[in-house]
C-alpha positions, -999 to +999 in steps of 0.1 A: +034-302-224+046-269-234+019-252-233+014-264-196+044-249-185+033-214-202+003-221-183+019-225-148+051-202-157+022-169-148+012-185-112+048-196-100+053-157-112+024-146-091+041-166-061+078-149-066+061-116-060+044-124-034+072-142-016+096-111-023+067-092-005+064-111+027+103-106+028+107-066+021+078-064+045+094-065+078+122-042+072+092-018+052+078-021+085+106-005+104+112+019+082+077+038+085+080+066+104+072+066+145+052+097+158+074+111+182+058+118+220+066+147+245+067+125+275+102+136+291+138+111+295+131+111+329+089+098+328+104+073+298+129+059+323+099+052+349+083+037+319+106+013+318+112+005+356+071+004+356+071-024+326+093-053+344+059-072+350+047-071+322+044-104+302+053-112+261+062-136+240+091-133+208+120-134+185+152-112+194+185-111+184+217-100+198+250-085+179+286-085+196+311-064+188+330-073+212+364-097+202+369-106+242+405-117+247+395-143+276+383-170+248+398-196+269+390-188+299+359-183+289+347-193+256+307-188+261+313-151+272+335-144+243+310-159+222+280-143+237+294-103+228+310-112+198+289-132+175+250-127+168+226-145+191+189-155+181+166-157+209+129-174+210+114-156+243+085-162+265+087-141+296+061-142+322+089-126+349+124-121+360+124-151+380+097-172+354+106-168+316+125-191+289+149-179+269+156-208+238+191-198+223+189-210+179+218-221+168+236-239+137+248-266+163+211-269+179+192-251+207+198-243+242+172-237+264+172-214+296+141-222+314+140-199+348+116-205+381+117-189+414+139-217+429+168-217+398+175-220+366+175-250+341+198-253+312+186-281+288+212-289+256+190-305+229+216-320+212+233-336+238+201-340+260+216-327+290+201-309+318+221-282+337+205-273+377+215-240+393+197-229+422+182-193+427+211-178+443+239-191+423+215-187+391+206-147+399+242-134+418+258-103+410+291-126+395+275-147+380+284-150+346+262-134+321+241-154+298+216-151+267+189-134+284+208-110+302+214-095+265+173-091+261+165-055+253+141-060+282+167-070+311+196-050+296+176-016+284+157-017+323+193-020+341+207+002+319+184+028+327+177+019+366+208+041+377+211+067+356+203+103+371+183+125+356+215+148+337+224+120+327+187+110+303+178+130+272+158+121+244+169+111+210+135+111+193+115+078+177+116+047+155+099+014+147+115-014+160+098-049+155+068-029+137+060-007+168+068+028+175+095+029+201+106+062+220+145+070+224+158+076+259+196+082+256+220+076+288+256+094+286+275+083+316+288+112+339+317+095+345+351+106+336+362+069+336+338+055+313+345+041+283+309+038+271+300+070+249+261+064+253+238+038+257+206+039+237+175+024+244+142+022+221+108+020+246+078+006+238+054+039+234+023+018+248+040-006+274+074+009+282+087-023+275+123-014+256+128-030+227+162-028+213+190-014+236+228-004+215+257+007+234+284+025+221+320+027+231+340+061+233+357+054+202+322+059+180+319+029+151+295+003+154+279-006+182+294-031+206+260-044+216+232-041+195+202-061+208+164-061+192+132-075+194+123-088+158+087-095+165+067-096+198+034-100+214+028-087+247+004-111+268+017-136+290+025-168+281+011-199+301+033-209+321+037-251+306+053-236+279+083-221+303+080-253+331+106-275+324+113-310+337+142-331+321+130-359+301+132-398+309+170-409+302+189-372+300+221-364+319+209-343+348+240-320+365+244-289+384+261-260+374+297-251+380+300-215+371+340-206+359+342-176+378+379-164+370+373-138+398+352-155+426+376-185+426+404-164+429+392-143+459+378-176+476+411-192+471+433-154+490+428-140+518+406-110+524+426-077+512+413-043+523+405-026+495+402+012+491+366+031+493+373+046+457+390+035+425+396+067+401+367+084+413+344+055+416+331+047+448+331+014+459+295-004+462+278-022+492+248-043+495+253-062+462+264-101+476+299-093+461+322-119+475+350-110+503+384-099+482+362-086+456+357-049+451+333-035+425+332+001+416+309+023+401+273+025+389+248+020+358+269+016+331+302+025+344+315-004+366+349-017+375+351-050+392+386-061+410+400-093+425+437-104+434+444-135+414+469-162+422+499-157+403+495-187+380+458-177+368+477-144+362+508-157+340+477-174+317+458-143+319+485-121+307+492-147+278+459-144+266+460-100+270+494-101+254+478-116+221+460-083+219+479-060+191+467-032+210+480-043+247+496-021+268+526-033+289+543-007+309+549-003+347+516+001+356+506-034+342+492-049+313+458-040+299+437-042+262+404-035+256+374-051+236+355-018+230+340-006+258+354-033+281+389-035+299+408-062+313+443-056+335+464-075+354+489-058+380+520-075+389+529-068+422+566-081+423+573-102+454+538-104+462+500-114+445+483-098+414+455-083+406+428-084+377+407-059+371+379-056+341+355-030+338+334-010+314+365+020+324+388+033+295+426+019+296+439+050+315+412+046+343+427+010+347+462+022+352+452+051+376+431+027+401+458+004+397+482+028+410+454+033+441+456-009+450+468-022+483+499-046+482+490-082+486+517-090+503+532-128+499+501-143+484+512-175+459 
């Protein structure tokens, strides 16, 4: 009997190693060095507008740093930049991919076609419709696949000038060699010190995207491919059709800012905010004004004065709020929230990837509501 277990003691050793292999061997992977390329920031950039047709299949994960003081407003976008999110992809398209979200709880599935979206809740079999517009609209609220390096590295990049691009060299990201392209906004009013984004040397697919506040530290997104395979997946495995007995609903997006504007009349809002011009063309809703461009975006809405009071609870909870005449802001990184009293009148909120003295200075640009309750 003893002897037996001498025997087997050398082969259960054998396996140990070879388990502690298969486990170093990823991050081994990484670490091998990338061979740089001379292709410019610029050429990289098309790379990456070029790839958004490309088809793969994958693991990612996504890392907030982000501690959003709307959690309950809204709890899935605090989540989503604030705690790390594991993704199983297959992408055949923008508008044909499924995105499963892992999770201790269970698994969420985002299955998008060219007419919607479906959101399918294993656990509680339920089946969540939103049609093509509401599912791809500029307020929508963002979800687990707008955090793909793929989507966020490509519209991180599609804006940015050329002064703006400069290469930071190369790395291995998911085993592959990946090319830096490094976008610095030009924007006084940014509170986003760089956004970097690691490209696919073959495809120009980008691969992990991080995004740096102004005040340095850790990233407040970090989002990576851990393995991938670039073909296109068939597309039964993205199709989705809820199963015999689950609760079938549409979606109801909590839009803090689109219900306030549907819910006040239109207010004329000025052509700039602090320098940013004010954009056109993007199916932004009447009373809503959104500033800026690429990274650098400021997004404002009058807000009925009760949403408001709760708002400014919630801000107030921040130990790094600022209440002064101007109005009362925080910030979670890169991102600021403000509301503006107006006394005798409306309020305004205003959020935006701006710095807290931006906030104050468009604030001091806004319109009065007049009596809006």
């Amino acid at each position: 009997m003893a002897s037996g277990r001498r025997a087997a003691a050398p082969r259960w050793a054998g396996v140990g190693v070879l388990v502690a292999v298969l486990l170093a061997l990823p991050p081994f992977l990484g670490a091998l060095p990338a061979e740089d390329s001379d292709v410019s920031a610029a050429d990289l950039r098309d790379a990456v507008l070029a790839a958004d047709g490309i088809g793969f299949s994958g693991h990612a994960e996504s890392a907030g740093g982000l501690a959003l003081p709307v959690g309950d407003q809204l709890p899935a976008v605090a989540d989503l930049f604030s705690d790390r999110t594991t993704m199983r992809v297959w992408w055949r398209g923008g508008a044909d991919h499924r995105v499963d979200v892992l999770g201790a709880a269970g698994e969420t599935g985002y299955h998008r076609d060219p007419a919607g979206q479906w959101i399918w809740e294993y656990e509680s079999a339920t089946a969540t419709r939103a049609d093509a517009a509401a599912a791809g609209e500029p307020f929508a609220l963002p979800g687990p696949p707008d955090l793909l390096p793929n989507t966020l590295g490509r519209r991180l990049v599609s804006e940015a000038t050329d002064a703006e691009l400069s290469r930071i060299g190369a790395r291995r990201v998911s085993g592959r060699p990946a090319l830096g392209l490094r976008v610095t906004p030009a924007e006084e009013a940014s509170s986003v010190a760089r956004a970097d984004v690691w490209v696919d040397a073959d495809s120009g697919l980008p691969l992990q995207v991080q995004i740096v506040g102004d005040d340095g530290g850790i990233p407040a997104v970090d989002t990576r491919f851990l393995d991938l395979e670039i073909a296109g997946p068939e597309a039964g495995v993205i199709a989705f059709r809820p199963p015999e007995g689950a609760r079938v609903r549409e979606a109801q997006e909590a839009d803090i800012a689109r219900e306030a504007a549907e819910r006040l009349r239109p207010t004329a809002l000025p052509a700039t905010l602090d320098g940013l011009p004010r954009r056109t063309g993007d199916g932004v809703p009447a009373g809503i004004g959104l500033y800026g461009r690429g990274i650098t975006l400021l997004a404002v809405a009058p807000v009925p004065r009760r949403l408001a009071a709760a708002l400014e609870n919630t801000l107030s909870a921040s130990p790094d709020a600022v209440d002064d005449d101007a109005g009362l802001r925080a910030a979670a990184g890169p991102v600021g929230l403000m509301v503006v009293r107006q006394p005798g009148s409306g309020s305004y909120l205003l959020t935006g990837t701006v710095s807290l003295d931006a906030l104050a200075s468009a604030a001091a640009e806004l319109p009065d509501l007049g009596d809006q309750r």
